[in-house]
C-alpha positions as CSV (number, residue, x, y, z in Angstrom):
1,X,12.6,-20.7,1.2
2,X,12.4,-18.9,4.2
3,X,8.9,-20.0,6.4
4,X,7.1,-18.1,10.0
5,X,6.8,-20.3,13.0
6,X,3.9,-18.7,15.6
7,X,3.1,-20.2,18.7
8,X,-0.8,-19.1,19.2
9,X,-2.5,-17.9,22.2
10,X,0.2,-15.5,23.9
11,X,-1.3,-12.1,25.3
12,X,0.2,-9.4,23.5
13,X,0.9,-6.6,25.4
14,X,3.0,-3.0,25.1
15,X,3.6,-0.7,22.3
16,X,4.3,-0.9,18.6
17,X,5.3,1.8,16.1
18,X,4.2,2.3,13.0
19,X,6.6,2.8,9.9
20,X,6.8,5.2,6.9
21,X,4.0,4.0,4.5
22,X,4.8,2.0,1.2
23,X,2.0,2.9,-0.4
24,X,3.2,6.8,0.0
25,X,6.6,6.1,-0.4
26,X,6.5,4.1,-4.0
27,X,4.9,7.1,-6.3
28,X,7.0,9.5,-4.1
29,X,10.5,7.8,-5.2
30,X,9.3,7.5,-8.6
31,X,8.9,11.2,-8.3
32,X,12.3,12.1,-6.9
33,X,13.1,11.9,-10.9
34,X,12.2,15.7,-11.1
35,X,14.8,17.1,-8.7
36,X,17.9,17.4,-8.2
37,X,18.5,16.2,-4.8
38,X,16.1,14.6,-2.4
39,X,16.0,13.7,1.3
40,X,13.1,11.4,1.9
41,X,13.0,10.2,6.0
42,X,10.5,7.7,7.9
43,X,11.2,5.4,4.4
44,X,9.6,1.7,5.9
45,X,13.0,-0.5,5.3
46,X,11.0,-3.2,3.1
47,X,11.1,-5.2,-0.2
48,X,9.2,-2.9,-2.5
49,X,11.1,0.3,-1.5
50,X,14.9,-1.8,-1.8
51,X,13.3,-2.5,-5.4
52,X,12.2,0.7,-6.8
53,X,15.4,1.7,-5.0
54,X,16.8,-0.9,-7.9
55,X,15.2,0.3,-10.2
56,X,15.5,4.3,-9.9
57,X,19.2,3.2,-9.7
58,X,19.8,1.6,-13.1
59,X,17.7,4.7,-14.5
60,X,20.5,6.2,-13.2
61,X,19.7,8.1,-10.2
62,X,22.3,8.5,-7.1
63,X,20.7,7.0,-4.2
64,X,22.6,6.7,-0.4
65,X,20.5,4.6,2.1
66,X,20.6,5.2,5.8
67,X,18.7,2.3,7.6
68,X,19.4,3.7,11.0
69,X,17.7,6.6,10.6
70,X,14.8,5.3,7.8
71,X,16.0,7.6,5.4
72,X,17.0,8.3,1.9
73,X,19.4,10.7,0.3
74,X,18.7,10.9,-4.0
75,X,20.7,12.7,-7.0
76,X,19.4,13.0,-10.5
77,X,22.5,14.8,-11.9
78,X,21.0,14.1,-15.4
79,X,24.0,11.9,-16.8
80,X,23.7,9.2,-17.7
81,X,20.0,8.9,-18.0
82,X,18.1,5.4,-18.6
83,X,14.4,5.9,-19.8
84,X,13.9,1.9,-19.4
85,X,12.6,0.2,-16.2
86,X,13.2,-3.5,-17.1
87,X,10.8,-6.9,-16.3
88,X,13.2,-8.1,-13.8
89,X,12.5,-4.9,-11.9
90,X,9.3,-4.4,-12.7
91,X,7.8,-8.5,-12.1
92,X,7.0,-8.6,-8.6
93,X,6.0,-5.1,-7.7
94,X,3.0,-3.1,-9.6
95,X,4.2,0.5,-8.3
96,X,7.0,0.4,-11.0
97,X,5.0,1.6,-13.5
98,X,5.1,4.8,-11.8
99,X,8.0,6.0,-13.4
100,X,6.1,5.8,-16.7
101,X,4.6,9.2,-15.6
102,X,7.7,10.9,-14.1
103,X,9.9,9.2,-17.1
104,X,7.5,10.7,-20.0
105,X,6.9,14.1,-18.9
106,X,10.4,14.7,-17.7
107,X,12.5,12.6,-21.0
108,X,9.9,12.8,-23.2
109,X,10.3,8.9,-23.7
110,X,9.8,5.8,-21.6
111,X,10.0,1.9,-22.2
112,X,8.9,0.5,-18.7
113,X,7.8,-3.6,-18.3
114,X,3.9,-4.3,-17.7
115,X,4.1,-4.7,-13.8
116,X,3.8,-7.4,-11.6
117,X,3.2,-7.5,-8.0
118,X,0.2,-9.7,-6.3
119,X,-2.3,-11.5,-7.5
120,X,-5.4,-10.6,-6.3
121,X,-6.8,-9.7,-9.8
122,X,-6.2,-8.5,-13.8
123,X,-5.9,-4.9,-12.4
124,X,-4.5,-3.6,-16.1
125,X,-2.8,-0.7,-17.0
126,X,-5.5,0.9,-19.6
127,X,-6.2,4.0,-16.8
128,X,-2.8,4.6,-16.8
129,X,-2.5,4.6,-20.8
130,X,-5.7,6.2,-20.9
131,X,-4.8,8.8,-19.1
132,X,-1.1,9.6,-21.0
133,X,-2.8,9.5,-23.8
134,X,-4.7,12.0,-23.2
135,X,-1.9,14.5,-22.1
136,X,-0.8,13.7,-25.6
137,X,1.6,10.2,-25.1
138,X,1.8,8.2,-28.3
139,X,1.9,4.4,-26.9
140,X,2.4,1.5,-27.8
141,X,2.7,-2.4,-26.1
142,X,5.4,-4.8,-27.7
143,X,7.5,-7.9,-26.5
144,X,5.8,-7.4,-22.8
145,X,6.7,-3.4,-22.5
146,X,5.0,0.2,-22.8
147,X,6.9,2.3,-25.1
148,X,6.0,6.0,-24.7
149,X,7.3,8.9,-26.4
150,X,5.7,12.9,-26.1
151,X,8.7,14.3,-28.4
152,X,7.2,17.7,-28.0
153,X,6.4,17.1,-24.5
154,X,3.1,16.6,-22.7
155,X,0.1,18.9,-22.6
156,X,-2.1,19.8,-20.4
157,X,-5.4,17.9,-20.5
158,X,-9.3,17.3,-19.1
159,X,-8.7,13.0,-18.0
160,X,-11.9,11.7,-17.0
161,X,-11.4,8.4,-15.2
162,X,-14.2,6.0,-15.7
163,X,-13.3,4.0,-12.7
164,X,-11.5,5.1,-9.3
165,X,-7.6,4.1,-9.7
166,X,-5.0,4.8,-7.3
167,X,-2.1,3.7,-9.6
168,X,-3.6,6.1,-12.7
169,X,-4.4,9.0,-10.4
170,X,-0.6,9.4,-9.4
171,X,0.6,8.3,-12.6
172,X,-1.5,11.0,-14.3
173,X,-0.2,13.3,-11.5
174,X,3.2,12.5,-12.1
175,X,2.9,12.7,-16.1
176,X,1.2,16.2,-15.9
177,X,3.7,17.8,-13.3
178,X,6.2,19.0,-16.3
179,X,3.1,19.1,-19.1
180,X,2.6,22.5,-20.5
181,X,-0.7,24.3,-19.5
182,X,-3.3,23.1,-17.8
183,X,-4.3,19.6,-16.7
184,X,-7.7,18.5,-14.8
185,X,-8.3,15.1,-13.3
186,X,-11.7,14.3,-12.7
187,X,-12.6,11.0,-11.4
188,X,-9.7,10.2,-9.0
189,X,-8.5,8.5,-6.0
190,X,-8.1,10.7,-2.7
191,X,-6.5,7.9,-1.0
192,X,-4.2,9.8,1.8
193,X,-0.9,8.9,-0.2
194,X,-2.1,10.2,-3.0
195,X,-2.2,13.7,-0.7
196,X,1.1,13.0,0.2
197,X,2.5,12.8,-3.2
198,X,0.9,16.3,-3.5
199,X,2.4,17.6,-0.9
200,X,6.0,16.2,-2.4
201,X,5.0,17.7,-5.5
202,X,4.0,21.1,-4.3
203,X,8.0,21.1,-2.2
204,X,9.4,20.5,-6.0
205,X,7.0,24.0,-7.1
206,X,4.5,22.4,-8.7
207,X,1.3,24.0,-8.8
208,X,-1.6,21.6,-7.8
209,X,-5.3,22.2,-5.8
210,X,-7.4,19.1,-5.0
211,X,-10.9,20.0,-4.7
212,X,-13.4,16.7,-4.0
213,X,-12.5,14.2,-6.4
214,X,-10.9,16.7,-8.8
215,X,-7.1,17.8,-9.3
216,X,-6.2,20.3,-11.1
217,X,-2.3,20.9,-12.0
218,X,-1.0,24.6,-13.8
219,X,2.3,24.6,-15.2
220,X,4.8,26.1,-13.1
221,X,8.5,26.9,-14.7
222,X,9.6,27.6,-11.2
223,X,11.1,24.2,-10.0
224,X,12.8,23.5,-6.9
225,X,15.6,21.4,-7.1
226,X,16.8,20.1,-3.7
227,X,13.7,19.2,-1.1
228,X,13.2,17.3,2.3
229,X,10.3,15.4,2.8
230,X,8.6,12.9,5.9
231,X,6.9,10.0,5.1
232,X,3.3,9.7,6.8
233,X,2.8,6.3,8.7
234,X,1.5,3.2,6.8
235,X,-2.6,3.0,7.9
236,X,-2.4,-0.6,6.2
237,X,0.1,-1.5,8.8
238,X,-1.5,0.7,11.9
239,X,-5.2,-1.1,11.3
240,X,-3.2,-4.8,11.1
241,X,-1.3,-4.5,14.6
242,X,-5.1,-2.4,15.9
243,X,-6.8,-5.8,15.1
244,X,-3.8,-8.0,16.2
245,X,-4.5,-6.3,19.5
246,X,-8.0,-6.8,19.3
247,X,-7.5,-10.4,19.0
248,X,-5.2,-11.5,21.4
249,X,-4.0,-7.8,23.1
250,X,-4.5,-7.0,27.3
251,X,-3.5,-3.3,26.7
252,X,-1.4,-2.3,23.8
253,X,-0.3,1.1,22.7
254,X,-0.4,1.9,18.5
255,X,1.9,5.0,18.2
256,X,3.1,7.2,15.7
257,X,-0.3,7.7,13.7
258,X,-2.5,10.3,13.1
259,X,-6.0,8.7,14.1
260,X,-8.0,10.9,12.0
261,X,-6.7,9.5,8.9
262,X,-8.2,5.9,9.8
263,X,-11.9,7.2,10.7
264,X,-13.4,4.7,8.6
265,X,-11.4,2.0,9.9
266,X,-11.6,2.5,13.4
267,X,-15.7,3.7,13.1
268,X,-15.9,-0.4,11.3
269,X,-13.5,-1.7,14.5
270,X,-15.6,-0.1,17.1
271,X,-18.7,-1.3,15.5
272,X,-17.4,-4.7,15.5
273,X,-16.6,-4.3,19.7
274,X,-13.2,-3.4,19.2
275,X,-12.3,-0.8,22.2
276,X,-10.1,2.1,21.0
277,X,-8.9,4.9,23.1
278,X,-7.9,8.1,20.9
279,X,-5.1,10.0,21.6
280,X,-3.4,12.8,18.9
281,X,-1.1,10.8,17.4
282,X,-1.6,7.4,19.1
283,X,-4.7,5.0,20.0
284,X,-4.9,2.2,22.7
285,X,-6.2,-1.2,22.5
286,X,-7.9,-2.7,25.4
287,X,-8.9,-6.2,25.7
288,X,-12.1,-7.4,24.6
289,X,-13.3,-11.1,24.4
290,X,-16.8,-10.4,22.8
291,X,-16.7,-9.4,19.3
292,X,-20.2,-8.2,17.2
293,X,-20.8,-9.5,13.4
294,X,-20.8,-7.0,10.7
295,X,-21.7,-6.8,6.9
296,X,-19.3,-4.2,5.0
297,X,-18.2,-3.9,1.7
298,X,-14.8,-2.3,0.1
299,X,-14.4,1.0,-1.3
300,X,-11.8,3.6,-2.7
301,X,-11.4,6.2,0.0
302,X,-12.8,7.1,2.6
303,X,-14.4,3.7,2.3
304,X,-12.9,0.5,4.0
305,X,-10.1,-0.1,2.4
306,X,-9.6,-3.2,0.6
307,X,-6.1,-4.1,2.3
308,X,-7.6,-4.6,5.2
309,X,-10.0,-7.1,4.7
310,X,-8.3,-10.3,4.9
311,X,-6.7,-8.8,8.2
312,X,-10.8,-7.9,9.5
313,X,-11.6,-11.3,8.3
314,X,-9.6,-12.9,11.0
315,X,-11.3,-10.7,13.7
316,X,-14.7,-11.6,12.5
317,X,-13.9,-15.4,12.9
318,X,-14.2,-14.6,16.6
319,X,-17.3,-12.4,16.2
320,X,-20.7,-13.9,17.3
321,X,-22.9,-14.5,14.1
322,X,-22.5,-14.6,10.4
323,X,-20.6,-11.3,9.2
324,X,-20.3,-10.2,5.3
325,X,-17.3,-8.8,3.7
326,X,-18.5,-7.2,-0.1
327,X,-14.9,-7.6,-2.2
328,X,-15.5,-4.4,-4.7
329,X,-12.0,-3.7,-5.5
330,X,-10.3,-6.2,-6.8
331,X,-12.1,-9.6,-8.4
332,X,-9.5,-12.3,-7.0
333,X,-8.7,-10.9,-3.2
334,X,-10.2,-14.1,-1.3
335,X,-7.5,-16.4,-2.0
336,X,-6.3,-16.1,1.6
337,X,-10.0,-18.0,2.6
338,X,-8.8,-21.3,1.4
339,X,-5.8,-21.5,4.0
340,X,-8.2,-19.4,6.5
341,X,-10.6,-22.9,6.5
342,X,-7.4,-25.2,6.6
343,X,-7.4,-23.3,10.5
344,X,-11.1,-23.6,11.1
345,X,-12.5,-20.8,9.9
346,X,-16.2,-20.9,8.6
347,X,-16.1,-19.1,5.8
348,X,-18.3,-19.3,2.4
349,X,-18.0,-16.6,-0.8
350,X,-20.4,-16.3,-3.2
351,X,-21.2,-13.2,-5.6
352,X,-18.1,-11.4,-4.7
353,X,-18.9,-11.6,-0.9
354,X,-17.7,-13.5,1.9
355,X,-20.0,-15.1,5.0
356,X,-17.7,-15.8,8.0
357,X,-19.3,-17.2,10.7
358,X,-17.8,-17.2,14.1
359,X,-17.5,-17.3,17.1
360,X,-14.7,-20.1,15.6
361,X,-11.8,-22.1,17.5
362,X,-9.0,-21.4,14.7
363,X,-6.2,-24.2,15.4
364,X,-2.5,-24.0,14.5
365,X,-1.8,-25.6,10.5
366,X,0.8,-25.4,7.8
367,X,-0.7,-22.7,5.3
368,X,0.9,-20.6,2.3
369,X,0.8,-16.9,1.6
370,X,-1.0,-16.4,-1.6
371,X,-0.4,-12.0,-1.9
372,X,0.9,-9.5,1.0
373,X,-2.0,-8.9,3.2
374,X,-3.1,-12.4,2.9
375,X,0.2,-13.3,4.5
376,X,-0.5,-10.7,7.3
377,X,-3.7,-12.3,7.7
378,X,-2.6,-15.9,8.4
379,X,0.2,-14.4,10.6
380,X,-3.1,-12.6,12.5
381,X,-4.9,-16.4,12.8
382,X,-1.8,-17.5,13.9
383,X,-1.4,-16.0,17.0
384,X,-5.4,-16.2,17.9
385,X,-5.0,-20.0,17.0
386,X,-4.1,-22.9,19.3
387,X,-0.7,-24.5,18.9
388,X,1.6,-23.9,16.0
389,X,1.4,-22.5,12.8
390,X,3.3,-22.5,10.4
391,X,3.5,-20.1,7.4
392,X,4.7,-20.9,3.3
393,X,6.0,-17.9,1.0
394,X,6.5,-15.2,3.3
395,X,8.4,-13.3,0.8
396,X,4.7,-12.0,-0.2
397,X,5.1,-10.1,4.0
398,X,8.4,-9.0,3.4
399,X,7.3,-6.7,0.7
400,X,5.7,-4.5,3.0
401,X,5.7,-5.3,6.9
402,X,8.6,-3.8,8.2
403,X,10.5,-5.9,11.3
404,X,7.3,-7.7,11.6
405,X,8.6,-10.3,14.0
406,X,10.6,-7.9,16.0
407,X,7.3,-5.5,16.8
408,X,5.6,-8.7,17.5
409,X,8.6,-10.5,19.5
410,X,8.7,-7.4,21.7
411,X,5.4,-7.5,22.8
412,X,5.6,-11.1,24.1
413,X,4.5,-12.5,20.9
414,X,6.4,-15.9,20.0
415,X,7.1,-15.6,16.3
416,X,10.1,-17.0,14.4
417,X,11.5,-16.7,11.3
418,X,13.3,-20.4,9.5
């Protein structure tokens, strides 16, 4: 099993680039079911995209990769079509659902696995069912699968989501892109990939508004069939290498972002002493040795986001005082805390919140990646720590940090992979 080696303490200086976001990219592939041809660029080159990749392949899409240039080519040419997305493709990343929605309204019929992906909490499927129901699925769970069927096709619907949910808003979307009439979504996530999915949508002719926290999608029987399409860059990634340059950066440039996207990150940064110089599509990092405590708590968007806070929790094991992170997203996302303290860190949860205290010397340890940005966060104490660290399960990274080492490497960071 492969392990990270980081020497802590180095100054990193330079300039990293951001990739094509995951989180955009996942419902978008799912999507590329509709047309006929797609060409998808800035694609992040990591292991959730190679394995809905997998699994759009054994549906029995054509798909060419071109790793050079981050880019996709796809071709549904309707033979050969395979309505099932199986447990082996399905176990170890929760965006294959996804193709329940495109799968349904497009096939009228759909057998995908119950998902996997990490464990940071029960986070079920129910909004997603909930909300195909709704547009008229008949469902049913047996032997570990969802088996959907709209024989007549989907209808348009009023969904009402009780809670916020990324996954169900885009699997709604998807699901009511082909349904007949009109469909309303009330209640839903307005994270920025789900904008970019409606963009994507909107290039296949689909007719969609978003208006607050409401979409509203009108059957269109004008579809496009071949489309290009640019991947925004991955805010999960941009605020990770920001606070990795907070911690141990002299200068270091963030580029190809768009800073107005990550307001609410960089307004909780700043308030914390991080200094941040804006430019249009890039931000700069200055050093700053003094770091201020903060109390925040994770929301759907525009809140914090809640992939970021094991990353903030590094930074606020240098700030001075006790700072409070509010966990309101998912019920299990601390489990990076207990190889946090195995560094040093001061750290105590209770009631869903965590008190770090700080400032703390963090010191080099063998620790284990428990989910994907609680791997990114033990890579971030790792280079603030002293001496060596060394890091268990990194396959949880790989699933969405592209060429981590190599941006790190580059900007005189010593990381190694073993």
């Amino acid at each position: 099993m492969q392990k990270l080696i980081i020497t802590g303490k180095r100054e990193l200086k330079g300039k990293i680039s951001i990739s094509g976001s995951k989180n955009a990219s996942l419902p978008i592939l799912a999507a590329c079911v509709f047309s006929n041809k797609a060409k998808i660029k800035n694609i992040p080159l990591v292991k959730d995209i190679f394995t809905m990749i997998e699994l759009l392949e054994f549906i029995g899409l054509k798909i060419k990769i071109f790793k050079k240039q981050n880019s996709l080519e796809i071709i549904n040419n309707e033979r050969k079509i395979n309505t099932l997305a199986p447990y082996r493709l399905v176990k170890t990343m929760r965006a294959g659902v996804l193709v329940l929605g495109s799968l349904l309204t497009k096939y009228g019929k759909a057998k995908v696995s119950l998902p996997g992906g990490c464990a940071i909490g029960t986070r079920p499927v129910d909004l997603h069912l909930f909300a195909l129901k709704k547009l008229g699925a008949k469902i049913k769970i047996k032997n570990g699968y969802i088996i959907a069927e709209a024989k007549k096709g989907l209808k348009g619907a009023v969904i009402k989501f009780p809670s916020i949910s990324v996954g169900a808003t885009e699997n709604a979307i998807l699901a009511a892109f082909n349904a007949k009439g009109k469909t309303i979504i009330k209640n839903c996530a307005v994270e920025p990939e789900i904008k970019e999915l409606i963009i994507f949508l909107k290039k296949l002719g689909a007719n969609i508004t978003l208006s607050g926290r409401t979409i509203t999608i009108i059957e269109n029987l004008q579809k496009v069939s071949e489309i290009n399409h640019d991947i925004m860059f991955d805010r999960i990634e941009a605020g990770t290498y920001i606070i990795a340059s907070a911690l141990i950066g002299k200068k270091v440039l963030i580029d190809k972002i768009n800073p107005k996207i990550l307001k609410k990150e960089l307004e909780i940064l700043k308030k914390v002493g991080v200094k941040i110089k804006k430019n249009r599509s890039s931000l700069l990092i200055l050093e700053n040795k003094k770091f201020k405590k903060i109390n925040i708590v994770t929301k759907p968007y525009p809140g914090f986001p809640t992939d970021l806070q094991a990353q903030l929790m590094v930074l606020l094991t240098q700030a001075d005082g006790v700072s409070k992170i509010k966990e309101e997203i998912f019920e299990n996302r601390f489990m990076h805390v207990p190889e946090l303290k195995r560094m040093g860190a001061k750290i105590k949860i209770k009631n869903k919140t965590a008190y770090i205290e700080g400032p703390t010397n963090l010191t080099g340890a063998e620790v284990m990646a428990t989910d994907l940005r609680a791997s990114v966060s033990l890579v971030l104490a790792g280079l603030v720590a002293e001496n060596r660290t060394l890091i268990n399960r990194i396959y949880h990274l790989d699933r969405g940090y592209e060429a981590l080492e190599n941006k790190l490497n580059a900007c005189n960071v010593k990381i190694k992979r073993i």
